[in-house]
C-alpha atoms as one frame of an Amber mdcrd trajectory, in Angstrom:
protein
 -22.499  -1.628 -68.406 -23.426   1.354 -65.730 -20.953   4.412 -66.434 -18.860
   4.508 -63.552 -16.290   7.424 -62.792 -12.429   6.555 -62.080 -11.809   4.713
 -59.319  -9.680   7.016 -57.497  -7.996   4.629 -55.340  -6.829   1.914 -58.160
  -5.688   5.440 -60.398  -3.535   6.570 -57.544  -2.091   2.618 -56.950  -1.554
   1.800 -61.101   1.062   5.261 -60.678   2.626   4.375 -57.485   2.159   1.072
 -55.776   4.716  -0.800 -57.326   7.662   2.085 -58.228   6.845   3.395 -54.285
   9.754   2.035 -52.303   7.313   1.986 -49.526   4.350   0.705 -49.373   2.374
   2.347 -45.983  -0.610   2.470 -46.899  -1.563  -1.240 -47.845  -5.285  -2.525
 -46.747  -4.029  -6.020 -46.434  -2.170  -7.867 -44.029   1.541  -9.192 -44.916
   0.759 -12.464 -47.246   2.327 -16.202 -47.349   3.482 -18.134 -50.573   1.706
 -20.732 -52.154   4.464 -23.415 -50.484   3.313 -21.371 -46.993  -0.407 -22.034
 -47.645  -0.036 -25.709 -48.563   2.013 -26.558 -45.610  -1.244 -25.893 -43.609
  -3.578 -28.257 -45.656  -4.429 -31.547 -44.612  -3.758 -34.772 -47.171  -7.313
 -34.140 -48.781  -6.754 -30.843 -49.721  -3.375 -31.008 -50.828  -4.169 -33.534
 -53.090  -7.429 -32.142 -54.100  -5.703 -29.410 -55.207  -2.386 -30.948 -56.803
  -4.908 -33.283 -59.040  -7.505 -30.619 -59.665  -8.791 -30.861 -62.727  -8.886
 -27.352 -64.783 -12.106 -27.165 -65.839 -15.247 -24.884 -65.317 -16.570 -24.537
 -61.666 -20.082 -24.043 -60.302 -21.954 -20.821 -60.241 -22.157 -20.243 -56.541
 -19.044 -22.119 -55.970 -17.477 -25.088 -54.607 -19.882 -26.989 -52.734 -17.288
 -27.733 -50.362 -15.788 -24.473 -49.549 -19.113 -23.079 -49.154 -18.894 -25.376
 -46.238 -16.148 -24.135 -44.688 -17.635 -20.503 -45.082 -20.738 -21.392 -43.382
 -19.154 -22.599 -40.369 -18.285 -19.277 -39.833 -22.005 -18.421 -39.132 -24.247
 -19.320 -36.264 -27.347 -18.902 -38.922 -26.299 -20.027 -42.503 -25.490 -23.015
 -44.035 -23.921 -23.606 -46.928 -26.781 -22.841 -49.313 -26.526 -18.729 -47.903
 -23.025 -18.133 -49.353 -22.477 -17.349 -52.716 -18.454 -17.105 -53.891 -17.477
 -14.650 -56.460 -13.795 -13.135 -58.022 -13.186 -11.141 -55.022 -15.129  -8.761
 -52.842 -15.871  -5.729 -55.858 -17.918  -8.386 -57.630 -19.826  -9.083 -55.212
 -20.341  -5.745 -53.803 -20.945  -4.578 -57.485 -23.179  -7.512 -58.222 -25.425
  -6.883 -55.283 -25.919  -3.406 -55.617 -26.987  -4.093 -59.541 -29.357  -6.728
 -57.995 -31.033  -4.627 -55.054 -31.289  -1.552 -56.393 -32.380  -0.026 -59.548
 -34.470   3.304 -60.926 -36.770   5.008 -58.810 -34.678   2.882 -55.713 -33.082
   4.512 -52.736 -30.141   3.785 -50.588 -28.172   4.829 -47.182 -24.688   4.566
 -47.453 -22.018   4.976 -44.582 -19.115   7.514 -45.189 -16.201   7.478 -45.617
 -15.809   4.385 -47.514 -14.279   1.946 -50.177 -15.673   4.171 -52.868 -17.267
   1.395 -54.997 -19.507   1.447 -51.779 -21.076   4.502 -52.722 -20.549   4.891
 -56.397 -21.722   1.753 -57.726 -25.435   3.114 -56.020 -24.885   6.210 -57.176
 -25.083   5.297 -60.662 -28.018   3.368 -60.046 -30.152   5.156 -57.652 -30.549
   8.331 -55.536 -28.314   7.889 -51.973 -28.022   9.292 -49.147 -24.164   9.496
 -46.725 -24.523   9.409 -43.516 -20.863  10.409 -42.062 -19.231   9.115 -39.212
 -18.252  12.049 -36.918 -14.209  12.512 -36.700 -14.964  14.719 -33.660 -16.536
  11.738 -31.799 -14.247   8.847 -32.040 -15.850   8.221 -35.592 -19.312   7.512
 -33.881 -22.179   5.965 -36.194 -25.389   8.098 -35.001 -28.186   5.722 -35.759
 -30.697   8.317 -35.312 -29.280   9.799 -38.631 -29.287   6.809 -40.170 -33.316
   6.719 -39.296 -33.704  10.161 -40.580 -31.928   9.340 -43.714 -34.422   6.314
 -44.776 -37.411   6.678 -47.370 -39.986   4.808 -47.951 -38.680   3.509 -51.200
 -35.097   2.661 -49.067 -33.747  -0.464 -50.359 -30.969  -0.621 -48.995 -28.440
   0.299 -45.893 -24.569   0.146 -46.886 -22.055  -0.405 -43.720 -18.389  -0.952
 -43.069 -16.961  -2.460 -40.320 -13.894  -2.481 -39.349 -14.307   0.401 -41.007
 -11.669   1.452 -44.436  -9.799   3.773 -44.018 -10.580   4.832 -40.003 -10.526
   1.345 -38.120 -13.435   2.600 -36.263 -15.602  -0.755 -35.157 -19.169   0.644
 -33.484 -20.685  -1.052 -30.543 -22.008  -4.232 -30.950 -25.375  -3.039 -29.696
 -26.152  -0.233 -31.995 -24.828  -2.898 -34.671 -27.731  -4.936 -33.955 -29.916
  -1.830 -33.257 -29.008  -1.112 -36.736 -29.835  -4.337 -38.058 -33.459  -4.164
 -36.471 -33.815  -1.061 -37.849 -33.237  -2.231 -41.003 -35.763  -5.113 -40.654
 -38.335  -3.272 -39.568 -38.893  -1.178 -42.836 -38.367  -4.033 -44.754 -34.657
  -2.889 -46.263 -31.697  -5.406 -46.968 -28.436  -4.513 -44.142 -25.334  -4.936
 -46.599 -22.697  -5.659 -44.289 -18.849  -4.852 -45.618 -17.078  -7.452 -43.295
 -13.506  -7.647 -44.933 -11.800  -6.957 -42.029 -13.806  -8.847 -39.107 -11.175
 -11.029 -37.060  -8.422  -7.968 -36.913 -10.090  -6.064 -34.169  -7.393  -5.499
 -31.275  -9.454  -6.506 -28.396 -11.199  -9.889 -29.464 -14.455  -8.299 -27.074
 -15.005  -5.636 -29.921 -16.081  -8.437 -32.727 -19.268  -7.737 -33.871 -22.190
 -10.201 -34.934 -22.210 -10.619 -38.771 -25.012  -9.532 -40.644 -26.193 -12.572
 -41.736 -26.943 -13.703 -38.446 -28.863 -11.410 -36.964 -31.548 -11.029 -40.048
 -32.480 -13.165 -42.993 -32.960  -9.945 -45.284 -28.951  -9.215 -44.076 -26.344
  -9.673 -47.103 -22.472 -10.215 -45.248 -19.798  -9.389 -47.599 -16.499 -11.527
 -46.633 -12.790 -12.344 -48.900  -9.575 -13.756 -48.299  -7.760 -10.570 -49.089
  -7.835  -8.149 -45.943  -8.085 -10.381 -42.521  -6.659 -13.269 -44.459  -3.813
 -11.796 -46.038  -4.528 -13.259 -49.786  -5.162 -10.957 -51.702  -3.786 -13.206
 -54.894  -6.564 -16.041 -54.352  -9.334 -13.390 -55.541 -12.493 -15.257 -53.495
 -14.828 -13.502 -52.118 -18.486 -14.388 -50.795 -21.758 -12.790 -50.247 -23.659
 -14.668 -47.200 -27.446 -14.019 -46.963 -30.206 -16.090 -46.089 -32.874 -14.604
 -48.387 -32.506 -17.670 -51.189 -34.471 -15.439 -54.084 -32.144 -12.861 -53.647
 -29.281 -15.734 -53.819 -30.480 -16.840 -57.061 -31.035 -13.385 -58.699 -27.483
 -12.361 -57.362 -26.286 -16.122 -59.537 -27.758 -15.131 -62.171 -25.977 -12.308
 -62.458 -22.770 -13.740 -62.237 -23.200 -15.481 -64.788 -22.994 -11.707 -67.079
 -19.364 -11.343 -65.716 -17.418 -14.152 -64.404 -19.607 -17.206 -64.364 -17.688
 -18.615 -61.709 -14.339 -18.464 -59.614 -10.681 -20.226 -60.789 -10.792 -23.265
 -59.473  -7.610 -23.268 -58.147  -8.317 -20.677 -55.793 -11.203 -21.989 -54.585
  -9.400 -24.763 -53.189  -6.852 -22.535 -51.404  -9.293 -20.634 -50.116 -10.753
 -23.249 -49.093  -7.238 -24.329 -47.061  -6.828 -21.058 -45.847 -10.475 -20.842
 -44.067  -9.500 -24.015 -42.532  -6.998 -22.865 -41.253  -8.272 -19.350 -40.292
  -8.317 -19.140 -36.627  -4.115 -19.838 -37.211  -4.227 -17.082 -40.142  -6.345
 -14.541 -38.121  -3.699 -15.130 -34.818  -1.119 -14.222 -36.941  -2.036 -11.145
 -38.595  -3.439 -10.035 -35.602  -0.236 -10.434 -33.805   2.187  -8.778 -36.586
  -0.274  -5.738 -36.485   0.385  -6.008 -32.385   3.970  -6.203 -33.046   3.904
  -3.395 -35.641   2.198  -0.924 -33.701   4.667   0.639 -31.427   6.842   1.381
 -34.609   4.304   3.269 -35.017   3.301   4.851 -31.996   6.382   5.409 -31.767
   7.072   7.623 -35.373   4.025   9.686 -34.646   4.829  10.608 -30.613   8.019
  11.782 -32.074   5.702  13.764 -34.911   3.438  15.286 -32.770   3.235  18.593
 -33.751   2.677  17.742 -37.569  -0.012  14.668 -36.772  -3.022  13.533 -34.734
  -2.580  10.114 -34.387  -5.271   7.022 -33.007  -4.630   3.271 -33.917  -7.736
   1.637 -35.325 -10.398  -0.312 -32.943  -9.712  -3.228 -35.683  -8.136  -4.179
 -39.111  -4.845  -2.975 -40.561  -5.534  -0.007 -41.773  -6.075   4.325 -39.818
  -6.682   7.551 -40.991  -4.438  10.495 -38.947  -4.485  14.023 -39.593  -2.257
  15.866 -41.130  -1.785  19.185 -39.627   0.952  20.666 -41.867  -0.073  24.245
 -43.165   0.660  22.552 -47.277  -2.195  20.674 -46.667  -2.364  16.495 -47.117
  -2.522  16.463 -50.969   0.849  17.846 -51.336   2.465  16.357 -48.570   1.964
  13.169 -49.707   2.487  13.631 -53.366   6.213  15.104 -52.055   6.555  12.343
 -49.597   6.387   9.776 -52.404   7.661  11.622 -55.291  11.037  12.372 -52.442
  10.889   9.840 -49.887   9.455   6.894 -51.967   6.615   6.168 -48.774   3.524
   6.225 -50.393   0.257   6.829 -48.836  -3.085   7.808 -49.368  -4.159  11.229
 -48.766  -7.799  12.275 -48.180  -9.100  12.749 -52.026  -8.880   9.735 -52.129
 -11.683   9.017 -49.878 -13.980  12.484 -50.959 -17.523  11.457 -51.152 -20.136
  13.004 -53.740 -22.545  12.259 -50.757 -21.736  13.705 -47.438 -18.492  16.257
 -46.201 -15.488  14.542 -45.587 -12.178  14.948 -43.778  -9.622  16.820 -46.469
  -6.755  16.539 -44.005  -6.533  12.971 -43.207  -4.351   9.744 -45.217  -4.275
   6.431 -44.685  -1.568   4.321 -43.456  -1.727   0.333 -43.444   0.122  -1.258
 -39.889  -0.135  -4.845 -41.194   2.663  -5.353 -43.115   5.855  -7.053 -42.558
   9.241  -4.917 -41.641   7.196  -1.365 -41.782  10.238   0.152 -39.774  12.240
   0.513 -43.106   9.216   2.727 -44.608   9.159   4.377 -41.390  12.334   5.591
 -41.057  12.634   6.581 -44.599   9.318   9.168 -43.448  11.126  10.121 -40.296
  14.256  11.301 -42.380  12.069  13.267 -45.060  10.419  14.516 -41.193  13.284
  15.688 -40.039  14.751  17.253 -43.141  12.058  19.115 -43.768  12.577  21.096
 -40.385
C-alpha cells in the first residue's frame, strides 16, 4: 500500500466530532432515518430491499442502480458508472489507476486533501490555487501553464470544499477542452452538485462534456447519507472502467448490498432529496448572516455559490489555530481551522475555517459561539 501521511481532517474529527457539543463545521447536509428513506420507495424497492438476499454483489455494482445513476447524465449509460464504498475509494482508486512513476498531475487548491495527497505519493503535482482576493477565481491560463507533456491528469472541485466557490460554467467547459486537447483525463469532484443556491449556477458534469472525463458523485454531501457509503465514478472511457474494476477488487470487491438498494431509493427520489437540503441550507442561512453581521469586526464573511459548506476569515490578532482549538475546548462549537486545509503544493489561506450551514437547528451552535463572542470582549 502507498505511504500516505495523516489525514489531517479525519485526526482532527476522531478527537472532536463526537465529544463537540456542536457540530459547525459538518460537509454534509442534515440526514433522514432508515424509516425516512423507505417511506419514499416505491413497492419494488421496498420489497427488494426487505427480501434482499445477503450475499456478495457485483464488481461495478448493481446493475440496476447503475441505472438510476446514469439518468443523471445526458452522455452515459449505465455501463460508464462504476459504484464503490464511498467517494475516497474511488477517488483513491482512480488516482492509483491514472497515474503512476514518471506521471504528472494538476491539482486544484484548496481541497479535500486525499485530492492532492493520494497523487502526491504517486507522482510529481502541480497546485494551482484559487485566488481568495478574487472571489476564489479558477485562472485557466494557470492551469495551461501548469501542464507537461507527461500531464495525466487535471484534479477539480466543484462546489468547491471548503470555499463553496462554483466557477462559470464556460471556463468549466473551457477547462474540459483544454483537457482534451492534450490528451489528459478531467477528474471531476462533483459531491456537492445540486446544492448550488441559484439553480442557473449548475455546471455540466464531466462526463458529459468528454469521454476521457472521470465524474466523481456519492450519496453523502448533496444527498445527506453519509451512512449508505456509495459512491460512483462515471466515465465513458470503458478501458479505463475495467482497469479502475480491477482494482477494486484489491480493496473492497464490491459495495454492501444493502446500501446499494437505498441508494438506489434515494437517487430516485433525488430531485425531492436535493429540494430539501437545498431549502434547509436557505432556511439556515440568515442564522448565519445574521451571527457574523453582528461579528464583523472579528470575521469576513461570504456564503458559498453552492453546497453546505464556506471558508471566512478570521481576523482575530491569536490567529485561527487557537481560536478554534479555545472555541471547542470552551464553547464545545467545533470547527475547522485552516491547517486543516495547508497544501504541500501551492500557498494557502492560514486565517480561514470552515463552517457547514446544512445542518438541522444550527442556531443552538450558534448562540453557544455568540456567547464565547461576547465574553471574550
Amino acid at each position: 500500500m502507498t505511504r500516505l501521511p495523516d489525514f489531517r481532517l479525519e485526526t482532527y474529527f476522531s478527537r472532536w466530532e463526537f465529544t463537540a457539543r456542536h457540530h459547525l463545521t459538518a460537509s454534509d447536509v442534515q440526514t433522514m432515518t432508515l424509516g425516512e428513506l423507505l417511506a419514499l420507495a416505491d413497492d419494488e424497492d421496498r420489497d427488494a430491499f426487505e427480501n434482499l438476499p445477503l450475499g456478495y454483489t457485483e464488481t461495478f455494482g448493481d446493475p440496476a442502480l447503475r441505472e438510476v445513476i446514469a439518468q443523471m447524465y445526458e452522455c452515459a449509460g449505465a455501463d460508464d458508472v462504476i459504484c464503490f464504498a464511498g467517494a475516497e475509494e474511488a477517488l483513491y482508486l482512480a488516482m492509483n489507476v491514472l497515474l503512476g512513476a514518471g506521471d504528472h498531475a494538476v491539482v486544484v487548491t484548496p481541497n479535500y486533501q486525499a485530492a492532492e495527497t493520494v497523487p502526491m505519493a504517486l507522482c510529481e503535482v502541480t497546485g494551482v490555487a484559487l485566488d481568495p482576493d478574487r472571489d476564489w477565481a479558477l485562472d485557466l491560463d494557470e492551469v495551461a501553464a501548469a501542464i507537461r507533456p507527461n500531464t495525466r491528469v487535471v484534479s477539480v472541485n466543484f462546489p468547491n470544499n471548503p470555499t463553496g466557490k462554483v466557477i462559470d460554467s464556460d471556463d468549466f467547459a473551457a477547462l474540459a477542452r483544454l483537457c482534451d486537447e492534450r490528451d489528459i483525463h478531467l477528474f471531476s469532484d462533483e459531491v456537492y452538485r445540486g446544492l448550488e443556491h441559484d439553480p442557473a449556477r449548475i455546471l455540466p458534469q464531466a462526463a458529459d462534456l468528454s469521454e476521457r472525463a472521470l465524474s466523481l458523485n456519492v450519496t453523502s454531501k448533496a444527498l445527506g447519507l453519509p451512512g449508505l457509503r456509495i459512491g460512483w465514478i462515471t466515465c465513458r472511457d470503458r478501458e479505463l472502467r475495467s482497469r479502475l474494476e480491477r482494482a477494486k477488487h484489491y480493496t473492497t470487491i464490491c459495495n454492501s448490498a444493502p446500501s446499494e438498494v437505498l441508494a438506489r431509493i434515494a437517487l430516485k427520489a433525488r430531485a425531492t432529496l436535493l429540494d430539501r437540503n437545498r431549502g434547509r441550507i436557505a432556511f439556515n442561512l440568515p442564522a448565519f448572516e445574521a451571527f457574523f453581521a453582528e461579528f464583523a469586526d472579528d470575521f469576513e464573511w461570504r456564503a458559498p455559490d453552492g453546497g453546505c459548506v464556506a471558508y471566512p476569515r478570521y481576523l482575530g490578532a491569536e490567529g485561527v489555530e487557537e481560536f478554534c482549538t479555545r472555541l471547542v475546548e470552551e464553547a464545545g462549537v467545533l470547527l475547522l481551522p485552516a491547517s486543516i486545509y495547508h497544501s504541500e503544493l501551492t500557498a494557502t489561506p492560514a486565517d480561514r475555517f470552515r463552517i457547514g450551514i446544512g445542518r438541522r437547528n444550527p442556531e443552538e451552535g450558534l448562540a453557544a459561539f455568540a456567547s464565547w463572542m461576547r465574553a471574550r470582549r
